[in-house]
C-alpha positions as CSV (number, residue, x, y, z in Angstrom):
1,X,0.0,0.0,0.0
2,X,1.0,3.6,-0.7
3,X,1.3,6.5,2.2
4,X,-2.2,7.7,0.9
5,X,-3.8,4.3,1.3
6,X,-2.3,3.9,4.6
7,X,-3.3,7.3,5.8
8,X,-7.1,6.4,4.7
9,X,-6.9,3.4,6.3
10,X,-5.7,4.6,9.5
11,X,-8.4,7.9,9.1
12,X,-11.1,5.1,8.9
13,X,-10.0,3.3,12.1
14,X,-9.5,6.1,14.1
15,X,-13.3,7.7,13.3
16,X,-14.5,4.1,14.8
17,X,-15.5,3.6,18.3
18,X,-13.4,0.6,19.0
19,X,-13.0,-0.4,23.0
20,X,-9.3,-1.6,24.0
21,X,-10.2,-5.3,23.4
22,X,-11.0,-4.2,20.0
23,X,-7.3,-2.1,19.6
24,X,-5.9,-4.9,21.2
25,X,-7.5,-7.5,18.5
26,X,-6.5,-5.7,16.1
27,X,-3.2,-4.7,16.9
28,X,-2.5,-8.6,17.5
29,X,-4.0,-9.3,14.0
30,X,-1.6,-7.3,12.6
31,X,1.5,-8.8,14.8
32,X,0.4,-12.3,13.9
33,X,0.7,-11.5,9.6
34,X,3.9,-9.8,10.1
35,X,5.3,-13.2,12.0
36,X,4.1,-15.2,9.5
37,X,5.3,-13.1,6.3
38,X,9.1,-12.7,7.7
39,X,8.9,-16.6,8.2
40,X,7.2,-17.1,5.2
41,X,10.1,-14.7,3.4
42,X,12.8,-16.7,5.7
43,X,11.5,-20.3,4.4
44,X,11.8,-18.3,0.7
45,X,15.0,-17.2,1.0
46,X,16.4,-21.0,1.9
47,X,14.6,-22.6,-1.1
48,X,16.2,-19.9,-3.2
49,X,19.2,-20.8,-1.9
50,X,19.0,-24.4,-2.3
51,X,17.6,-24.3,-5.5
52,X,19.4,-26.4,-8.2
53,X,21.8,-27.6,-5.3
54,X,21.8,-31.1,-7.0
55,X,21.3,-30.1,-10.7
56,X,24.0,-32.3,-11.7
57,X,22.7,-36.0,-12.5
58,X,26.0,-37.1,-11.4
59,X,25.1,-36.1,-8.5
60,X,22.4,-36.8,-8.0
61,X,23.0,-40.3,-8.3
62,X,26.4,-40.2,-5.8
63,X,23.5,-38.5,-3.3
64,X,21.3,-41.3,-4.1
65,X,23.9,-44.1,-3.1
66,X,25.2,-42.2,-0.4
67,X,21.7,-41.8,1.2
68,X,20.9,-45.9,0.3
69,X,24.4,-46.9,2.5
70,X,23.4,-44.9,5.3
71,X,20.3,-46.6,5.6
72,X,21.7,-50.2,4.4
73,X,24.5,-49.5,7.4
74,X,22.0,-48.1,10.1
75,X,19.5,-50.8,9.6
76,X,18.6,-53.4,12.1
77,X,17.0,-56.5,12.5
78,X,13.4,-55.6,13.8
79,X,11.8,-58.6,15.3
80,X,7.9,-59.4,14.4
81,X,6.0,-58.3,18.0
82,X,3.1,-61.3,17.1
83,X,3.2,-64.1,19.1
């Protein structure tokens, strides 16, 4: 939003009649989009980062193998728990 839009805005909500709890609402509204945008724009800003991190098929299959050892090494015998 522009200054003019924001100055309209906050012209309408200062001519209402709003109690405390209704400021307080509000104000928590607002709080609660701003925490979700910046981690929103935080999550973003990873992904961006990652992005073509493994564009490489080479690679892609070394990650592949690499990942398939780890779990071939880590496994263990579970027994069945029927009797």
């Amino acid at each position: 939003m522009n200054v003019a839009s924001l100055n309209n805005l906050w012209d309408y909500l200062s001519g209402l009649s709003l109690t405390a709890n209704n400021k307080r609402w509000l104000s928590q509204k607002l709080l609660e989009s701003t925490k979700q945008s910046s981690v929103s724009s935080k999550a973003d800003d990873v992904l961006r980062q990652l992005d073509g991190c493994w564009a490489n098929e080479d690679m892609d299959d070394t990650l592949e193998h690499d990942i398939l050892s780890v779990r071939s090494r880590e496994a263990r015998d579970v027994e069945s728990m029927d009797e």
